[in-house]
Backbone bond lengths (Angstrom), bond angles and torsions (degrees), N, CA, C in turn:
res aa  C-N    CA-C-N  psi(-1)  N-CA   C-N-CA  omega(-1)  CA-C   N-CA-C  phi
1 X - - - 1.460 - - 1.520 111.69 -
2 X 1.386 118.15 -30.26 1.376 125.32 -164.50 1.846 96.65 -80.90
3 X 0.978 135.02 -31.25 1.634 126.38 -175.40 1.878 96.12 -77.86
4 X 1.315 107.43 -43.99 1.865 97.77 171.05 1.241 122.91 -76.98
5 X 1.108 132.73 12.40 1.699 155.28 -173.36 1.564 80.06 -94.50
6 X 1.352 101.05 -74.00 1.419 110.43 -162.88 1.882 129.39 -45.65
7 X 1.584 83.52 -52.50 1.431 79.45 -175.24 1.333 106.72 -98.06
8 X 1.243 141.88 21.03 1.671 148.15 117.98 1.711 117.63 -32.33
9 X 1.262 92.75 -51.85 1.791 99.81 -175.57 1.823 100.15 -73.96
10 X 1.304 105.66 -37.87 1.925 94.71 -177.25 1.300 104.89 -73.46
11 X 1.555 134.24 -39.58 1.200 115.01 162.20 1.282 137.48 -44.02
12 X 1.411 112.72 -48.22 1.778 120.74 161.19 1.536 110.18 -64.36
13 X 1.162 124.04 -14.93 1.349 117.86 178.74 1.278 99.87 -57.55
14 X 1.741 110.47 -73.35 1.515 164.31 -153.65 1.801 77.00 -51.72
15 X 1.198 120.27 -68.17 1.907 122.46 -165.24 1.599 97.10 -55.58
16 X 1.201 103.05 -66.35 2.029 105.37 -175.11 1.554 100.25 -45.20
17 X 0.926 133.97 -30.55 1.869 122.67 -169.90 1.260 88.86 -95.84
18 X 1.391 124.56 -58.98 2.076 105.52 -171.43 1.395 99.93 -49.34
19 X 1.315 134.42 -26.13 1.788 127.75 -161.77 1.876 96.88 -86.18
20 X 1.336 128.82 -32.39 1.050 117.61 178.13 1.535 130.07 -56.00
21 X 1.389 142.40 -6.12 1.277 135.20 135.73 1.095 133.24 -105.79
22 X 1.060 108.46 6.07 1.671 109.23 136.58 1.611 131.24 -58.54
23 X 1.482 93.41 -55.55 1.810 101.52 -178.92 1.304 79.32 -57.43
24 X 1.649 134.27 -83.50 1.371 124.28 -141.20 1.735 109.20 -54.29
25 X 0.941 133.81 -19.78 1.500 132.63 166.38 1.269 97.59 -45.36
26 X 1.848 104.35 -79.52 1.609 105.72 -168.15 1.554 116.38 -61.84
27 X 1.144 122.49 23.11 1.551 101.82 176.13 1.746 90.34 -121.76
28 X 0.931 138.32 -46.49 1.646 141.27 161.65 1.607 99.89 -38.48
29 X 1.282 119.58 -50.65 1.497 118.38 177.45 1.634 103.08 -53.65
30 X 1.215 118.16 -60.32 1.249 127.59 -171.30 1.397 92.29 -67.83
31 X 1.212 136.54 -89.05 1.899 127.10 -157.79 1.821 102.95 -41.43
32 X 1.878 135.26 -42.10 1.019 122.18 -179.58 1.701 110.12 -53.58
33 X 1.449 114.07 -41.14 1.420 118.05 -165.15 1.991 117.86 -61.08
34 X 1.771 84.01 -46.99 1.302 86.41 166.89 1.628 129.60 -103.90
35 X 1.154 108.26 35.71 1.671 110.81 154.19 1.275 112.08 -123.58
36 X 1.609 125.92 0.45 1.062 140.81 158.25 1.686 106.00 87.33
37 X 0.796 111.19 52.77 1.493 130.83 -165.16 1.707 94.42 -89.81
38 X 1.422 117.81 -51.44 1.287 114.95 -178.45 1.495 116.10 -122.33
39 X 1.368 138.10 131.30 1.429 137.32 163.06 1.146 109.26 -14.09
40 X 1.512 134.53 125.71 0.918 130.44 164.82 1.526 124.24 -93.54
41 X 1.831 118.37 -12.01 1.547 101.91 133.97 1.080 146.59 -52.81
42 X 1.561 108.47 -18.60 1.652 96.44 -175.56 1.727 82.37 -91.76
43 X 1.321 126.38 -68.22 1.812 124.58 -142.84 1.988 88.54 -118.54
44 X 1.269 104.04 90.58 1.718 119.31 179.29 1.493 87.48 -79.22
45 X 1.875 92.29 147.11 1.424 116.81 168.08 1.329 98.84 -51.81
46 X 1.585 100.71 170.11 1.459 143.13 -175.40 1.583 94.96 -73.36
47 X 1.000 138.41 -53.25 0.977 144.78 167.17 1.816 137.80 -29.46
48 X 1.391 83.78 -39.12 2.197 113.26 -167.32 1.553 84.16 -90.75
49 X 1.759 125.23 -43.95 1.488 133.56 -154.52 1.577 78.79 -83.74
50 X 1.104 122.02 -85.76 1.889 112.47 -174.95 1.446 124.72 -21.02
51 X 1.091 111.71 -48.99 1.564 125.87 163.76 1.448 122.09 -48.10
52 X 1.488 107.72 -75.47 1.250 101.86 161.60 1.825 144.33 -47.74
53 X 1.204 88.26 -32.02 1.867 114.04 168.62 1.765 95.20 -75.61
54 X 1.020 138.82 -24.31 1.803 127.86 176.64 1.373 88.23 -67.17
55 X 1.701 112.32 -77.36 1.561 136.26 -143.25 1.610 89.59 -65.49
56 X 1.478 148.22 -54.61 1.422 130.07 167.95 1.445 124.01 -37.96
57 X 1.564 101.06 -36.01 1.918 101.10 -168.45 1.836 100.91 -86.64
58 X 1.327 106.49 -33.20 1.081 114.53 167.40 1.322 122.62 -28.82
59 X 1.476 108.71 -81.45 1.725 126.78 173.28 1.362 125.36 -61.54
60 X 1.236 124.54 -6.14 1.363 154.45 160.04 1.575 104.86 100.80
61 X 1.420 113.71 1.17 1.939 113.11 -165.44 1.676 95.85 -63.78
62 X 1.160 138.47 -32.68 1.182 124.11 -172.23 1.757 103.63 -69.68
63 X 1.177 109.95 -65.17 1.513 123.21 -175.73 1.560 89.10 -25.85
64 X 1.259 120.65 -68.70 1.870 138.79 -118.52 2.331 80.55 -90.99
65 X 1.238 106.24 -34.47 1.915 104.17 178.51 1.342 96.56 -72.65
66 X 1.444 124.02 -51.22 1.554 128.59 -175.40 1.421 120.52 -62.67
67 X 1.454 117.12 -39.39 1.625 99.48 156.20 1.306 144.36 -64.10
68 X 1.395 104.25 -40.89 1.870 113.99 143.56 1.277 123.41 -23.67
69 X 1.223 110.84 -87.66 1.811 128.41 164.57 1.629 94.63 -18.76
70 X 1.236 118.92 -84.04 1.560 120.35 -161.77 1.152 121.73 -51.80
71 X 1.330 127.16 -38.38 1.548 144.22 175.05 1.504 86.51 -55.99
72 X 1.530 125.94 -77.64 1.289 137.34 -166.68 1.805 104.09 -31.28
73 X 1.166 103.89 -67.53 1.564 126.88 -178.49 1.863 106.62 -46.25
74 X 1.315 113.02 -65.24 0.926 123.81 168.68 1.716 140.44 -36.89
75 X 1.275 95.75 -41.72 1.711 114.83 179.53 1.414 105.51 -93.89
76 X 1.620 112.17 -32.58 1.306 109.44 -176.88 2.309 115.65 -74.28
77 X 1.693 80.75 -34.41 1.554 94.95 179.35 1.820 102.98 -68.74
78 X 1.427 123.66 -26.58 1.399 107.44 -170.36 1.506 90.59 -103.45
79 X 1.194 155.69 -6.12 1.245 134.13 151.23 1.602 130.27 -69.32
80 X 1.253 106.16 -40.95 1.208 130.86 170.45 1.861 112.92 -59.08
81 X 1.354 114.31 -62.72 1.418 123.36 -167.70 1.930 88.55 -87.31
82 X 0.895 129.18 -24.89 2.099 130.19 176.64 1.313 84.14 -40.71
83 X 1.667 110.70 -69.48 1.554 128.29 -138.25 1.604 103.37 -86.99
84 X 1.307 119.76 -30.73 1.455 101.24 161.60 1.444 134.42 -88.42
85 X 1.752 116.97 2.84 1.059 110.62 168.41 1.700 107.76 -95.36
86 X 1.799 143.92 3.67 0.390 178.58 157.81 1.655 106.38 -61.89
87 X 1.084 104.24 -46.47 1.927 128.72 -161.48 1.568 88.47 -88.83
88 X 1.701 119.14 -66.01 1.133 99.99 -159.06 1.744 103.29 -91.95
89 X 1.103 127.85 10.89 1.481 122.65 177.94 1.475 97.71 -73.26
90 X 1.412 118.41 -48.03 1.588 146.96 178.00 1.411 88.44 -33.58
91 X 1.067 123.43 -89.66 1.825 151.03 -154.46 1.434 91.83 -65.34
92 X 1.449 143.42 -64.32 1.157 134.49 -159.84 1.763 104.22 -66.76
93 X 1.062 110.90 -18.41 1.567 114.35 -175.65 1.825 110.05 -81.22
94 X 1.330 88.57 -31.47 1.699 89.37 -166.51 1.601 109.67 -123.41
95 X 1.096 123.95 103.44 1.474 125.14 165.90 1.705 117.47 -50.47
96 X 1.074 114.31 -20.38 1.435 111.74 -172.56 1.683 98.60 -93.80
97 X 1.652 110.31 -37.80 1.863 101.46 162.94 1.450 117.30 -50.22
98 X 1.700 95.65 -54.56 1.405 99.91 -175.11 2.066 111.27 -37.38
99 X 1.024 83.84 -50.49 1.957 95.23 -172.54 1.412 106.89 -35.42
100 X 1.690 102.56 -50.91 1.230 112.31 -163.44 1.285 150.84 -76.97
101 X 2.388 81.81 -30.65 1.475 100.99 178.70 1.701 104.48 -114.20
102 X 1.305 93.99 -20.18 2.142 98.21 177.62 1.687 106.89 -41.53
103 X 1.227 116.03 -63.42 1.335 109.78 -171.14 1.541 127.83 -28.85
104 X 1.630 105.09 -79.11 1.160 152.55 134.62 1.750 98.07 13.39
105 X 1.531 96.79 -90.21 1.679 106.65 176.24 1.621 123.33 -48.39
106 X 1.304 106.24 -24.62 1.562 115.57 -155.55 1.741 98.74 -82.93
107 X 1.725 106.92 -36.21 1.609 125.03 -179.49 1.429 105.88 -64.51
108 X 1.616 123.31 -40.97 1.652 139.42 -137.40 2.052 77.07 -106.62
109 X 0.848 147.45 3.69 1.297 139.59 -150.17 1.823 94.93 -143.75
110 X 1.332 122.34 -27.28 1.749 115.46 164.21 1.303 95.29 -81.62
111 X 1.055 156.11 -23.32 1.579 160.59 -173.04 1.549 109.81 -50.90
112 X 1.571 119.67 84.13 1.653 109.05 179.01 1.400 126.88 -58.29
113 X 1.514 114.68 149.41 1.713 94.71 167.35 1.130 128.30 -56.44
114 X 1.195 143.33 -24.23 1.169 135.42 -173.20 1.702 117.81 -82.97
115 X 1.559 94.49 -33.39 1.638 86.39 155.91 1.371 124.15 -58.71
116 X 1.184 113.00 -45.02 1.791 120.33 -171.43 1.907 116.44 -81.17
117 X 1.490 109.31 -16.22 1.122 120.80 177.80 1.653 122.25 -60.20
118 X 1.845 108.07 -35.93 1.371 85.65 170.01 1.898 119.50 -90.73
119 X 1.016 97.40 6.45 2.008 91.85 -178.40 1.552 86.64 -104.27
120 X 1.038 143.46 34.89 1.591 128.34 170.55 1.833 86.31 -110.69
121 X 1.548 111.54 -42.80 1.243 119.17 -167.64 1.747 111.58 -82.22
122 X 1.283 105.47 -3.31 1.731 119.40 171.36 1.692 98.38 -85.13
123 X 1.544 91.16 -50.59 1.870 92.50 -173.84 1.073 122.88 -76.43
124 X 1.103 141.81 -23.82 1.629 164.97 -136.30 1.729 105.95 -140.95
125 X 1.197 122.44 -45.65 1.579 112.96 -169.02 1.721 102.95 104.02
126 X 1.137 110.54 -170.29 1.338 120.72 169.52 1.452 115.13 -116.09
127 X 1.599 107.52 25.64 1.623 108.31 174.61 1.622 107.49 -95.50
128 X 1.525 119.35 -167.25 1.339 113.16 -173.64 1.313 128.85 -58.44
129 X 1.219 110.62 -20.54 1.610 129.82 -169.84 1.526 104.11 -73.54
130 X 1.176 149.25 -22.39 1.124 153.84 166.09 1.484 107.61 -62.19
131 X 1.888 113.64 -72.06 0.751 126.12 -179.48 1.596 115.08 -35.76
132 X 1.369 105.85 -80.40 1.184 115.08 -179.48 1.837 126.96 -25.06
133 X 1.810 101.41 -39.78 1.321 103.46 -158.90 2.165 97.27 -97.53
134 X 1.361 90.44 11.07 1.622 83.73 -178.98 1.896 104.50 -113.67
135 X 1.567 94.56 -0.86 1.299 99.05 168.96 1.636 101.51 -93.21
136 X 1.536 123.18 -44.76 1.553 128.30 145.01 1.143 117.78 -2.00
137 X 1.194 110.47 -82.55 1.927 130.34 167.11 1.751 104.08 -27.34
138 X 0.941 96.37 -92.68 1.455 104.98 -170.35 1.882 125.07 -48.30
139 X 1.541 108.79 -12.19 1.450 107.62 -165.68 1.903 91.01 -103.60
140 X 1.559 115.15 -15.13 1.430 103.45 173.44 1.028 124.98 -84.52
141 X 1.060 144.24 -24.12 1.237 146.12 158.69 1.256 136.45 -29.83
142 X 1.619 110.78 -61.50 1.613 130.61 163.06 2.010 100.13 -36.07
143 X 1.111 77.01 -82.17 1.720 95.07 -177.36 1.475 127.21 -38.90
144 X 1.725 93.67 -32.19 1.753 102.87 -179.20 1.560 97.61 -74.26
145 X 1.264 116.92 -41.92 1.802 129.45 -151.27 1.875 80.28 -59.30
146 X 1.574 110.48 -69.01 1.479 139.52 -145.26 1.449 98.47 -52.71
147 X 1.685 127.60 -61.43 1.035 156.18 -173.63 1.625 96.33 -56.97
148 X 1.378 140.19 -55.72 1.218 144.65 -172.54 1.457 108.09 -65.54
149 X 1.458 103.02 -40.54 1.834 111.24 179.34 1.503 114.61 -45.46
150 X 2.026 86.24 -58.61 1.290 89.23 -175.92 1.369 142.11 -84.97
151 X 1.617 98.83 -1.99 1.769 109.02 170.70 1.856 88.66 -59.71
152 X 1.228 112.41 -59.10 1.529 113.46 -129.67 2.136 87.88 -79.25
153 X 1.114 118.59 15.01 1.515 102.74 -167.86 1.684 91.48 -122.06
154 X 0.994 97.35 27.44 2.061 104.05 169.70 1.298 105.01 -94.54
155 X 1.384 86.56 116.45 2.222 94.85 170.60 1.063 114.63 -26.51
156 X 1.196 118.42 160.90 1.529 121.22 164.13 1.206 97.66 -103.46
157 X 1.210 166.29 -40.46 1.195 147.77 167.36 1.650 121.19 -48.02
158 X 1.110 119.64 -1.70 1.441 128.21 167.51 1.263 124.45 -88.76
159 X 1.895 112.97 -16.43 0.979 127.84 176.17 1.752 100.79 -96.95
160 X 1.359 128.80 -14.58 1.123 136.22 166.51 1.908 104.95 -41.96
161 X 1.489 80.77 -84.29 1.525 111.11 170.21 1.315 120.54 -32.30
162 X 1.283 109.14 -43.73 1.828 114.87 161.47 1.123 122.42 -78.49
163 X 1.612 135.94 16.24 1.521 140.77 -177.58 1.592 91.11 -121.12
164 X 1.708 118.77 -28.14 1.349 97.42 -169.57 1.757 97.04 -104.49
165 X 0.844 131.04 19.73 1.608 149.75 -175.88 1.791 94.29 -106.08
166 X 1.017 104.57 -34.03 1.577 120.66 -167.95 1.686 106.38 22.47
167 X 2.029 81.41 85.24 1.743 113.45 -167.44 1.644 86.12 -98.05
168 X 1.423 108.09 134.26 1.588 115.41 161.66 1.776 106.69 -60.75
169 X 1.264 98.83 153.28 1.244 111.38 -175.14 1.425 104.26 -38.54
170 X 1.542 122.28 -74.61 1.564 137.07 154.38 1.560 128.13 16.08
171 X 2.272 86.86 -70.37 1.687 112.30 150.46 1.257 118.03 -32.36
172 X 1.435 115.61 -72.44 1.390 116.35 -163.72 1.165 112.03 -84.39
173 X 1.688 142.96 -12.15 1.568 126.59 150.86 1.169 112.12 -70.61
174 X 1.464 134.71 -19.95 1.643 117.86 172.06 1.627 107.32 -78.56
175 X 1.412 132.26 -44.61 1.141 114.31 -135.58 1.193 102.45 -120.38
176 X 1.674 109.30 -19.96 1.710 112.52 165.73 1.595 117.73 -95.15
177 X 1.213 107.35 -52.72 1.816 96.31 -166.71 1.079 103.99 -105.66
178 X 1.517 145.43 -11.99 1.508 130.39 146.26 1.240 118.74 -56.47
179 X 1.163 151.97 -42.30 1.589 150.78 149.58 1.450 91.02 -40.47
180 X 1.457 130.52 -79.21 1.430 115.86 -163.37 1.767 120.25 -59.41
181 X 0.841 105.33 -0.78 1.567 129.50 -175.84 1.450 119.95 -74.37
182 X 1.555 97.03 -71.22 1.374 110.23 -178.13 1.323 125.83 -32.00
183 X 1.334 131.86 -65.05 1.291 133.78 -166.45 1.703 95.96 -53.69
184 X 1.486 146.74 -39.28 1.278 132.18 162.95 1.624 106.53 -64.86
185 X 0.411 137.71 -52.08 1.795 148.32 159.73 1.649 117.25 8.72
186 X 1.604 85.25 -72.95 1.375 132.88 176.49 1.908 117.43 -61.97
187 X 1.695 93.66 -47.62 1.179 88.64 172.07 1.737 129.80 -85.43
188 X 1.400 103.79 7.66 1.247 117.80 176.77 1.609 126.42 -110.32
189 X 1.411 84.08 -20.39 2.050 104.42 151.93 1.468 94.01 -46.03
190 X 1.527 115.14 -86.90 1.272 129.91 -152.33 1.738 110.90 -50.64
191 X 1.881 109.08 -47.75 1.199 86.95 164.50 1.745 133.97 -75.49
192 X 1.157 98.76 -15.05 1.758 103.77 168.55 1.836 118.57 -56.50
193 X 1.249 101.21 -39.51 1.430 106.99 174.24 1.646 113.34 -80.54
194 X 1.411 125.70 -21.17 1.138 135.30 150.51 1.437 122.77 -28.20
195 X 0.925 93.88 -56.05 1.470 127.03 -147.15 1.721 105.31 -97.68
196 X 1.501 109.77 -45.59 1.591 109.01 158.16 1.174 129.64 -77.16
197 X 1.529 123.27 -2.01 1.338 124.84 143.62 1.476 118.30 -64.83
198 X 1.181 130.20 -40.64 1.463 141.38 158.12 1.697 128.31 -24.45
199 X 1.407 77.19 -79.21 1.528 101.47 166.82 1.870 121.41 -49.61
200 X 1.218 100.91 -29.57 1.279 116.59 -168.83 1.585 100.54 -91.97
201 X 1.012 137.59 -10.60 1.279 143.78 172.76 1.315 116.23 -87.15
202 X 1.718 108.83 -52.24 1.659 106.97 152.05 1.316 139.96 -42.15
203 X 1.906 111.28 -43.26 1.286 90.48 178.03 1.375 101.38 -107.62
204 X 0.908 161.66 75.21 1.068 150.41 -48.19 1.869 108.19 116.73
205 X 1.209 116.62 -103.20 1.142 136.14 155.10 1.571 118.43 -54.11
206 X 1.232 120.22 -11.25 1.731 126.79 158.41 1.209 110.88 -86.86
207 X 1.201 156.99 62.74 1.083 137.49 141.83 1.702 88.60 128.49
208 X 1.346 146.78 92.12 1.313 136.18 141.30 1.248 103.95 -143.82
209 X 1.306 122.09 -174.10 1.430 134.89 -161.37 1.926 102.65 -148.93
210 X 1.568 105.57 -4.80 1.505 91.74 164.92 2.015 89.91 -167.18
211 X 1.183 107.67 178.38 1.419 131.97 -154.91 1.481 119.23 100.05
212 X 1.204 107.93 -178.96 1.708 109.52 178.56 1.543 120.05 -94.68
213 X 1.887 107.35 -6.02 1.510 102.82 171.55 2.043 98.31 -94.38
214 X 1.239 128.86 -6.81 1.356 136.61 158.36 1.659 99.86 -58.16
215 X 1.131 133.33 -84.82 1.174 145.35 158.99 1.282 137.24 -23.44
216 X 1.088 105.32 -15.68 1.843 117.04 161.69 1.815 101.38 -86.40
217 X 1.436 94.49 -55.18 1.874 120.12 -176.91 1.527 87.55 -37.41
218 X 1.273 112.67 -68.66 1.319 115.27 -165.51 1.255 120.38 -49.77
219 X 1.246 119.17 -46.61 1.650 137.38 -171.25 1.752 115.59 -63.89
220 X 1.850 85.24 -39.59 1.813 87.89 169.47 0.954 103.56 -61.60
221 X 1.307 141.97 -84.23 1.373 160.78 170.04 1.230 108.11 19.39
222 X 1.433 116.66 -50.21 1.860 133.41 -173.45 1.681 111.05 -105.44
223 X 1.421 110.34 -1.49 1.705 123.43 -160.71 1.659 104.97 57.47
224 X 0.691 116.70 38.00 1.467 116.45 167.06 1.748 120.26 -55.06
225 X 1.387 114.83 18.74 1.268 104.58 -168.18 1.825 129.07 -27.05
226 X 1.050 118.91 -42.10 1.497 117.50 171.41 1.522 124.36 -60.62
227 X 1.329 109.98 -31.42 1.892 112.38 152.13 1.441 119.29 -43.37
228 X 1.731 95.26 -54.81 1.669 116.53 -164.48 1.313 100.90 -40.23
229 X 1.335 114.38 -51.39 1.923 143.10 -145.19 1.569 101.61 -73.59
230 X 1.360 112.20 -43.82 1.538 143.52 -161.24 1.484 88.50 -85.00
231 X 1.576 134.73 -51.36 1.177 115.27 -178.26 2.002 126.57 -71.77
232 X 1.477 83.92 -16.81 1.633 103.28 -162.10 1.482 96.99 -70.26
233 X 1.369 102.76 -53.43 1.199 120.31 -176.21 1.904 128.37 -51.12
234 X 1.386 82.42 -45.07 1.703 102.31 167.27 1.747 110.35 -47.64
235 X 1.497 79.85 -67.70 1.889 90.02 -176.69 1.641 113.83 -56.16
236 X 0.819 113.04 -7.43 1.226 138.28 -173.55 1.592 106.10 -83.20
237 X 0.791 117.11 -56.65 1.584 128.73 -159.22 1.038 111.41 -108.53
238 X 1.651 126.46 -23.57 1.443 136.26 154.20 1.549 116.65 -69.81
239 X 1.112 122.31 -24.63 1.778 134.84 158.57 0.898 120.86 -87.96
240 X 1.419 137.35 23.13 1.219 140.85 -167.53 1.890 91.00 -151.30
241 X 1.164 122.92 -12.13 1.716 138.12 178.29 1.756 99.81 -86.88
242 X 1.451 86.65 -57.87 1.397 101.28 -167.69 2.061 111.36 -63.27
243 X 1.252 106.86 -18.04 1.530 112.31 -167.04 1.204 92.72 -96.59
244 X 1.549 123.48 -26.60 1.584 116.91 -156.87 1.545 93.38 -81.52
245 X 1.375 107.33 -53.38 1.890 115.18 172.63 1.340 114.17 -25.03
246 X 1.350 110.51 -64.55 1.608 115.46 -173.74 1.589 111.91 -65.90
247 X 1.528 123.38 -33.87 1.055 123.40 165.68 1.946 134.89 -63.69
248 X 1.741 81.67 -19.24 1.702 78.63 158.79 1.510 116.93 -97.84
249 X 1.176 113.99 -24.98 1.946 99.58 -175.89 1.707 92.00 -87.69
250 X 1.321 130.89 3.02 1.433 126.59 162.00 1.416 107.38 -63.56
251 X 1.392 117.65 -38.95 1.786 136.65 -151.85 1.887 85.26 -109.31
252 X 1.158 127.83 -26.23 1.716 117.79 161.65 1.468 113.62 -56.28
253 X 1.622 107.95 -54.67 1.252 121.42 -121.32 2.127 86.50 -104.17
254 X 1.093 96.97 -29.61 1.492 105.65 -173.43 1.508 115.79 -139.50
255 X 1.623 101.10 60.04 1.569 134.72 155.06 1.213 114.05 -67.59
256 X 1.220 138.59 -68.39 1.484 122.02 -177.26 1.428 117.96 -63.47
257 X 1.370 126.30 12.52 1.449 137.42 167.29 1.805 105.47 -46.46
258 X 0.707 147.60 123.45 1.843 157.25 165.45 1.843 103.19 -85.09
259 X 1.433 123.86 53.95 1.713 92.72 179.09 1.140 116.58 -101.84
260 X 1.396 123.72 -141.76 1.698 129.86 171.10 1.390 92.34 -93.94
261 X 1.024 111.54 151.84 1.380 115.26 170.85 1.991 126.22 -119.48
262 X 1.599 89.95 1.37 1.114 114.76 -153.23 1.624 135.21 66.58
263 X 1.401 120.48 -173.78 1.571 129.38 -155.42 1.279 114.81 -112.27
264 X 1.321 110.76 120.78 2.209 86.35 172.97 1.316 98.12 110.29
C-alpha cells in the first residue's frame, strides 16, 4: 500500500505545482482589474468572465457551440491524423516512397491555414465539409512527420533479429517497429490534436454560424469581451483535457519505457 500512497501524493504534488501559474495569473488578473490597472472593457475581471461562463452553461449555448466544435475537431483529427499515420508508416517503410512522396508533403506542410482557408471555402462551400477537411490538413502532418521519425529510428540490429526469427513482414511491423515506434507515435497524436484545435479556430471564424470559434467571432462583433474570455478559455481547457487523455494511455501503453525523466 505504501509505494501507491506514494506515488498518489507525487501526482497531487505534480497537479498543485502545474496549478501554481495559473492561480498566480488569476490573482494578478484579479488585483490589475480591481485597482483598475487595466480597462475593464477590453480585459474584464475574473469575476464578469465567471459569471458569464455560469449564465452560458446555464442556458445550454455554451454546451450546444462546444459540441459542434468537438465533432468538428474530432472527425477532422481522425481523418487527418488516420491518413498521416498511415502516410508516414507508408514512407518510413519505403525509401523509394519516401523519394516520391517526402518532397511533395514537406512543401504542402509550410502551407498556413489561413492561406489555404479561403480555396477550401471556394472548393467546399462554407458548410461542414470545408471546415472539417482544413482541420484534416493541419492534424496530418504532426503525425505524418512523428510516425516517419519513428519507423526510420528502429535499430538495425532488430531487424537482424527479425531475419533470423524469419518474422513475415506483418511480424516485424507489429512486434518490432510499432512497439519501437510508438513513443514518436504518441508524440504526434498529441501534436495532431494540438493542432486540430487550431485548425478548428480558423475555420471556425471563416464562415460558421455555430461552435465556440463562431462565438468568440460573434462576441467581438458586439465587444463582448467576457464571451471572448469564456471562449478562449474553453479551448483552452478542452486542449489541455484532450493532451492529458493521450498522456495517460501514453503512460498505460508505454510503461516498460526506461527514460530520463528529468531532475528536481
Amino acid at each position: 500500500m505504501r509505494p501507491t500512497r506514494t506515488a498518489s501524493s507525487v501526482r497531487i504534488v505534480n497537479a498543485l505545482v502545474g496549478m501554481l501559474l495559473p492561480v498566480s495569473i488569476l490573482i494578478l488578473w484579479q488585483l490589475a482589474s480591481s485597482r483598475g490597472w487595466v480597462n475593464a472593457v477590453l480585459v474584464p475581471p475574473p469575476k464578469d468572465v465567471a459569471t458569464e461562463f455560469g449564465d452560458m452553461l446555464a442556458s445550454g449555448e455554451l454546451l450546444s457551440h462546444l459540441g459542434v466544435s468537438a465533432r468538428r475537431a474530432l472527425l477532422g483529427f481522425l481523418i487527418g491524423g488516420g491518413l498521416g499515420l498511415a502516410a508516414g508508416l507508408w514512407v518510413g517503410f519505403s525509401l523509394r516512397t519516401e523519394r516520391l512522396l517526402d518532397p511533395s508533403l514537406q512543401l504542402l506542410r509550410t502551407l498556413p491555414h489561413l492561406a489555404v482557408a479561403p480555396l477550401f471555402i471556394l472548393w467546399f462551400g462554407f458548410g461542414e465539409t470545408s471546415k472539417i477537411l482544413l482541420i484534416a490538413k493541419g492534424a496530418f502532418f504532426p503525425l505524418y512527420v512523428n510516425t516517419f521519425l519513428g519507423v526510420r529510428s528502429v535499430d538495425n540490429p532488430l531487424f537482424e533479429v527479425a531475419r533470423v526469427l524469419q518474422f513475415t513482414r506483418w511480424q516485424t511491423i507489429r512486434k518490432l517497429i510499432l512497439p519501437s515506434a510508438l513513443p514518436s507515435i504518441f508524440l504526434g497524436v498529441r501534436l495532431s490534436i494540438a493542432v486540430s484545435w487550431l485548425g478548428l479556430v480558423v475555420a471556425e471564424l471563416m464562415g460558421s454560424s455555430s461552435g465556440i470559434g463562431y462565438l468568440i467571432d460573434d462576441a467581438r462583433s458586439f465587444s463582448l469581451t467576457s464571451v471572448i474570455f469564456v471562449g478562449i478559455i474553453v479551448f483552452a481547457a478542452v486542449g489541455k483535457l484532450t493532451d492529458t487523455l493521450v498522456k495517460l494511455g501514453e503512460a498505460k501503453l508505454l510503461g516498460w519505457r526506461d527514460t530520463v525523466r528529468g531532475e528536481g
